[in-house]
C-alpha positions in Angstrom: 27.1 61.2 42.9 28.0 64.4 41.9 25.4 66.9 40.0 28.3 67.1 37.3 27.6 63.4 36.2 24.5 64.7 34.2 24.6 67.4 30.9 22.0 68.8 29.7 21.3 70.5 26.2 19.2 73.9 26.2 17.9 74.9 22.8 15.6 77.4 22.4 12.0 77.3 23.4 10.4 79.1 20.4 11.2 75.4 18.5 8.0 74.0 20.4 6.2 77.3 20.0 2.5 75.6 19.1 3.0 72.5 19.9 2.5 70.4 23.0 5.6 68.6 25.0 5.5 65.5 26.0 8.8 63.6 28.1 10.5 60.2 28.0 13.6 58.3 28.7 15.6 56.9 26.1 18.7 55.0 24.6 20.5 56.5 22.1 22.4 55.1 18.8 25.4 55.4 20.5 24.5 53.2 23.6 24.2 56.2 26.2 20.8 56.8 27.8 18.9 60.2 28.1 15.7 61.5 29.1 13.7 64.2 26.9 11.2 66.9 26.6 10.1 66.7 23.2 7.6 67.6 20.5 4.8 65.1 19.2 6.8 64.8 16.1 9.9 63.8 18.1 12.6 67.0 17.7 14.1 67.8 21.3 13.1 70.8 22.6 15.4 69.5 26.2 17.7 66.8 26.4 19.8 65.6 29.8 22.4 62.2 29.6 21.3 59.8 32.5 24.3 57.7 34.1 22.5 54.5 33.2 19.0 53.3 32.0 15.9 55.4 32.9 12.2 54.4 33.3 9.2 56.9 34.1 9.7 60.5 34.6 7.8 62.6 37.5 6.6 66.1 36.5 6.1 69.0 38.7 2.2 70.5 38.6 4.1 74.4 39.6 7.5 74.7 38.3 7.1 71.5 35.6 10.5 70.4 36.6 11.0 66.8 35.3 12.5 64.1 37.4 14.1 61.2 35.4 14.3 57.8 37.5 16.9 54.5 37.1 15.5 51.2 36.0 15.0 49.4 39.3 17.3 48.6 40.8 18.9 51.7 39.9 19.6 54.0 42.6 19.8 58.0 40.7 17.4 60.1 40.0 17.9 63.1 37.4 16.0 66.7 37.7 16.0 68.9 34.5 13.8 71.6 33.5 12.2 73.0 30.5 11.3 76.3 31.1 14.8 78.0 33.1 18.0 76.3 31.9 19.5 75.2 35.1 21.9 72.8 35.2 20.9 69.7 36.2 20.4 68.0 39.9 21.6 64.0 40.4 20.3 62.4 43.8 19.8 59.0 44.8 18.4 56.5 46.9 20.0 55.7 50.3 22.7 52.5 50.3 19.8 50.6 51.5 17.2 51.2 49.0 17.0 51.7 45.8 14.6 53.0 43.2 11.6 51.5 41.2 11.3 54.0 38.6 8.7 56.1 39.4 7.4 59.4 41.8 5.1 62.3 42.0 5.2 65.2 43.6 2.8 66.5 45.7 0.1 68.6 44.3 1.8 72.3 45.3 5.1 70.5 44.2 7.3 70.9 47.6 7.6 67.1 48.1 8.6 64.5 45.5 7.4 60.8 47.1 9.6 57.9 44.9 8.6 54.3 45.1 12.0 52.3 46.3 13.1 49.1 47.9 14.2 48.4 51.7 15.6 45.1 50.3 17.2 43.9 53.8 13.8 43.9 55.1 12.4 42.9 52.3 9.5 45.7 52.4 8.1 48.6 50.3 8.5 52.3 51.4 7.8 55.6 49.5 10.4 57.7 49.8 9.8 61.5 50.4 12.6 64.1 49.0 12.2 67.8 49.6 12.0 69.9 45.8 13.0 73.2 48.1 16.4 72.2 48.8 17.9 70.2 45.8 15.9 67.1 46.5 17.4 66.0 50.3 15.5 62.9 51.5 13.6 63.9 54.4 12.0 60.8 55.4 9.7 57.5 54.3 6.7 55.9 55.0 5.7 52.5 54.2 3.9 51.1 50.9 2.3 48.5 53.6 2.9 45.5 50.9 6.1 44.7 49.0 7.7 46.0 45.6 5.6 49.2 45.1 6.3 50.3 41.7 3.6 52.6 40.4 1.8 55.8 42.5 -0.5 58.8 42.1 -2.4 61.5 44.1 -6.2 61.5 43.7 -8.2 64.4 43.6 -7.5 64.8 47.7 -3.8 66.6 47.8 -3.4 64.0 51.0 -4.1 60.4 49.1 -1.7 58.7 47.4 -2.9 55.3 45.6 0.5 52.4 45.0 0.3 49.8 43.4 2.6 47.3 45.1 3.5 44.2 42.6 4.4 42.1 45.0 7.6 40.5 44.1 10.5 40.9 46.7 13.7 41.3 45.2 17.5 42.0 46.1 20.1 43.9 44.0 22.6 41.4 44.5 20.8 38.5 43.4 19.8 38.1 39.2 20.8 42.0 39.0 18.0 42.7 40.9 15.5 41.4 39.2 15.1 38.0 40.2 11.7 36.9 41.7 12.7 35.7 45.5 8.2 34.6 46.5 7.6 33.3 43.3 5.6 30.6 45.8 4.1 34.0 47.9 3.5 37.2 45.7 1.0 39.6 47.6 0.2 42.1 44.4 -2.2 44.9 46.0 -3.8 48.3 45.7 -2.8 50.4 48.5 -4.4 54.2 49.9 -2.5 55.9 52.2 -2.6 59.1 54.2 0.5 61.1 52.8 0.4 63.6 55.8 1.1 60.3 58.5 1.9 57.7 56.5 -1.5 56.0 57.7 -2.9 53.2 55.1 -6.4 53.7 54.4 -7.1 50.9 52.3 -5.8 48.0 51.0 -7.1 45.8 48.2 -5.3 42.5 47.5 -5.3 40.5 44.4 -6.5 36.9 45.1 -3.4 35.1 46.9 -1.7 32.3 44.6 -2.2 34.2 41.6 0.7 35.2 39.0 0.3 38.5 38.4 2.3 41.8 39.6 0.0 45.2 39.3 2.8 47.4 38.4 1.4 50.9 36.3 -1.4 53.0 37.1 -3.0 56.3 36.2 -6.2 58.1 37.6 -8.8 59.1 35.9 -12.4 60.6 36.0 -14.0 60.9 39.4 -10.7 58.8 41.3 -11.2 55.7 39.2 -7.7 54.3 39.8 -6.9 52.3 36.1 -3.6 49.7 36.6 -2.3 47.3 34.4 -0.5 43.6 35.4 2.0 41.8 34.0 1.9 37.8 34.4 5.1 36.7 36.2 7.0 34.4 34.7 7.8 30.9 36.7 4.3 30.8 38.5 2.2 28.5 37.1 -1.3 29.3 36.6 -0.6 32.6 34.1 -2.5 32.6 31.6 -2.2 35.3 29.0 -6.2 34.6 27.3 -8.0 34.2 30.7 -6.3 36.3 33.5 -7.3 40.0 33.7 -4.5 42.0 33.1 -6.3 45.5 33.5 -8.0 46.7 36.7 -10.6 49.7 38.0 -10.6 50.8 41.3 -12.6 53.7 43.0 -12.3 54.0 46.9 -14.6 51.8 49.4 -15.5 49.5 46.8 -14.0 46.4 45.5 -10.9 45.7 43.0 -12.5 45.5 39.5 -10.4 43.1 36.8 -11.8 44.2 33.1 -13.2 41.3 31.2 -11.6 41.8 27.3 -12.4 39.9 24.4 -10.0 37.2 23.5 -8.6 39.1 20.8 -7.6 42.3 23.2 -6.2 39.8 25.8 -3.9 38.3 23.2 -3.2 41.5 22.2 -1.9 42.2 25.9 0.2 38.8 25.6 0.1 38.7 29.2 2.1 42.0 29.8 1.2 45.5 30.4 4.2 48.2 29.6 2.2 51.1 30.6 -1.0 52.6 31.4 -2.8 56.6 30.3 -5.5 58.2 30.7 -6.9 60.7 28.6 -7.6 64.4 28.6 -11.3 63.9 29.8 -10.2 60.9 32.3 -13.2 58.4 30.7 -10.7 56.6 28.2 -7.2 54.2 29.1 -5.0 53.1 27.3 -2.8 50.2 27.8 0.2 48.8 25.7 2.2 45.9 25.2 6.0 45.9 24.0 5.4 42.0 23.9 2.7 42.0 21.5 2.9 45.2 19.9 -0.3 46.4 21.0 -2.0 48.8 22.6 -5.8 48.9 24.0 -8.2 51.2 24.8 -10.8 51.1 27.2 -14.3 52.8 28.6 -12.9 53.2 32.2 -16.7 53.6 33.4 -17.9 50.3 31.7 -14.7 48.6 31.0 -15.8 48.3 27.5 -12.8 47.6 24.9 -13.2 50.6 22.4 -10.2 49.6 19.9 -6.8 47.9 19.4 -4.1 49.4 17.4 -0.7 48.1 16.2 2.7 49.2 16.6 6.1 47.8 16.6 7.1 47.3 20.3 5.0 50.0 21.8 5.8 50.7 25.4 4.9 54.6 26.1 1.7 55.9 26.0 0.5 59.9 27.3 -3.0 61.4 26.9 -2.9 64.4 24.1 -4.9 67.5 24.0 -7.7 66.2 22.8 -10.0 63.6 24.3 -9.9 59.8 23.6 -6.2 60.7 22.0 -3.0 59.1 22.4 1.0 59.3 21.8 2.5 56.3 21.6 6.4 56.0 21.7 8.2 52.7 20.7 11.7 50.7 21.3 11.9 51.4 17.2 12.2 55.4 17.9 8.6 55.7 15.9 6.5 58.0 17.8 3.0 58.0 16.8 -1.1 59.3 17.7 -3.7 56.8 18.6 -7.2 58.2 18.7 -9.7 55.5 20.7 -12.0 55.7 18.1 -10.1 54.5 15.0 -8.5 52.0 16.5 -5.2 52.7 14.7 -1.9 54.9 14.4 -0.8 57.4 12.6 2.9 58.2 12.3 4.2 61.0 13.7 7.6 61.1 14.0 10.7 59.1 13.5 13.6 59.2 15.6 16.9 57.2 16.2 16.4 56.8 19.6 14.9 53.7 21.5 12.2 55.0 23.6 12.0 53.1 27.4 8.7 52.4 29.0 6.9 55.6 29.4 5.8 59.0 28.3 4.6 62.0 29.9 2.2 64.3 28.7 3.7 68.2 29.7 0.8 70.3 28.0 1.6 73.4 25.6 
């Protein structure tokens, strides 16, 4: 695909003068999808059309380049910026493989690793694309389990944590999102050795279970946080009693967080997405299915509110500690401070906001 399939809208930076920038994909009134970098009150400061439906966005720590990915099983990938207006780069996945709607890039930001899909084979690689030279795939390694969706660097520049959910899928089959194990799904929490490809660890979610780890953030002191979604057509889910939030730290075991009933039906046996904030002790976890969003102690595990909001889906650390933006399929954009266990309203927009937001800085 040619570079030309994306545009991109430059405005001028002195609108966000102040304020910080945070980044999502959306889907417009008019039907066509975009990603943004945009203010907490929802004006676009950047704005690039994707050729389809986005998901997370990967941001670079040095040049804060954004990288827009397709909805698995979507294939393109979509680099804008927000501080040089260059036009925007399209790549994508080989013929073989396609996206799951996330990367990161590699703490000096010369390497961009993407989670994707060697569906033939029915087995997880990351996919590593050099940022140098207009994103040119360069090689893979495996996520040594299947589907990884979700990954993140730890404090170490050479660790990378995946979650792998598990489900093997095929792009030809149910549009790529049909569940082909639904009688074997191996959900796990993988550590691997960026500079070989070498797995360090690998923590497994009991076997016969129904759930998919699929979003996952790092917080204070490498304490990985990841949220689970129940699959449907396994039997055995059960949205009050299965632990759909986990804590991990390395060379100890898999830790599922014990809620109260009223947070777990608050979850309604789905997680959208997962943040940590500024000072890495609080997560946050939301629910487009329930409307919901919790917030946890990540040391303790402790449940330290639930707030409300109209089919809630993104979720980025602010500023400030034990703070939140939320952004929802409504085009509401709001704050959720830990402590008050509620929203405030911060912006309305006519967009429908997709799973995640990104937290830029100022």
């Amino acid at each position: 695909m040619a570079a030309g399939a994306a545009t991109a809208i430059w405005p001028t930076l002195a609108q966000s003068a102040g304020h910080s920038l945070f980044a999502a994909a959306r889907r417009g009134p008019d039907g066509r999808y975009s990603a943004a970098i945009f203010s907490p009150d929802g004006r676009d400061v950047t704005s690039v059309v994707l050729p389809g439906r986005g998901h997370d966005i990967a941001v670079c720590p040095v040049t804060r380049r954004c990288v827009a990915f397709a909805r698995r099983p979507g294939n393109f990938a979509v680099v804008f910026s927000v501080d040089r207006g260059e036009p925007p780069v399209v790549f994508e996945a080989p013929e073989d493989r396609h996206f799951y709607g996330h990367g990161v890039f590699s703490p000096d930001g010369r390497l961009l690793y993407t989670t994707e899909n060697d569906f033939e084979a029915a087995r997880g690689v990351i996919g590593i694309y050099d940022a140098t030279a207009r994103f040119r795939r360069i090689g893979e390694f495996a996520s040594h389990g299947v589907g990884p969706h979700d990954l993140a660097f730890l404090s170490s520049p050479n660790v990378l944590v995946i979650a792998n959910g598990g489900l093997r899928e095929h792009p030809d089959i149910g549009n790529g999102r049909r569940v082909l194990n639904l009688d074997a799904i191996e959900t796990s929490l993988v550590y691997v050795d960026v500079t070989s490809g070498t797995r360090l660890e690998k923590h497994a979610v009991p076997a016969g279970g129904a759930l998919s780890l699929r979003h996952l953030e790092v917080g204070q002191d490498d304490t990985v946080v990841l949220g689970a979604q129940i699959v449907k057509g396994v039997p055995g889910g059960n949205p009050l009693t299965e632990a759909l939030i986990y804590r991990h730290r390395r060379q100890a075991p898999l830790v599922a967080t014990s809620l109260p009933n009223e947070a777990s039906a608050a979850l309604s046996g789905y997680v959208s997405s997962v943040a940590v904030d500024s000072s890495g002790t609080v997560a946050a976890a939301t629910s487009s299915k329930a409307g919901a969003v919790v917030m946890i102690d990540i040391a303790t595990g402790k449940l330290l509110g639930i707030a409300a909001m109209t089919d809630v889906s993104g979720v980025a650390r602010r500023s400030g500690s034990r703070d939140f933006l939320l952004t929802s399929g409504t085009g509401a954009i709001a704050d959720a401070p830990a402590a008050h266990g509620a929203v405030t309203a911060l912006g309305a927009t006519a967009f429908n906001w997709d799973n995640h937001a990104i937290f830029l800085g100022a």
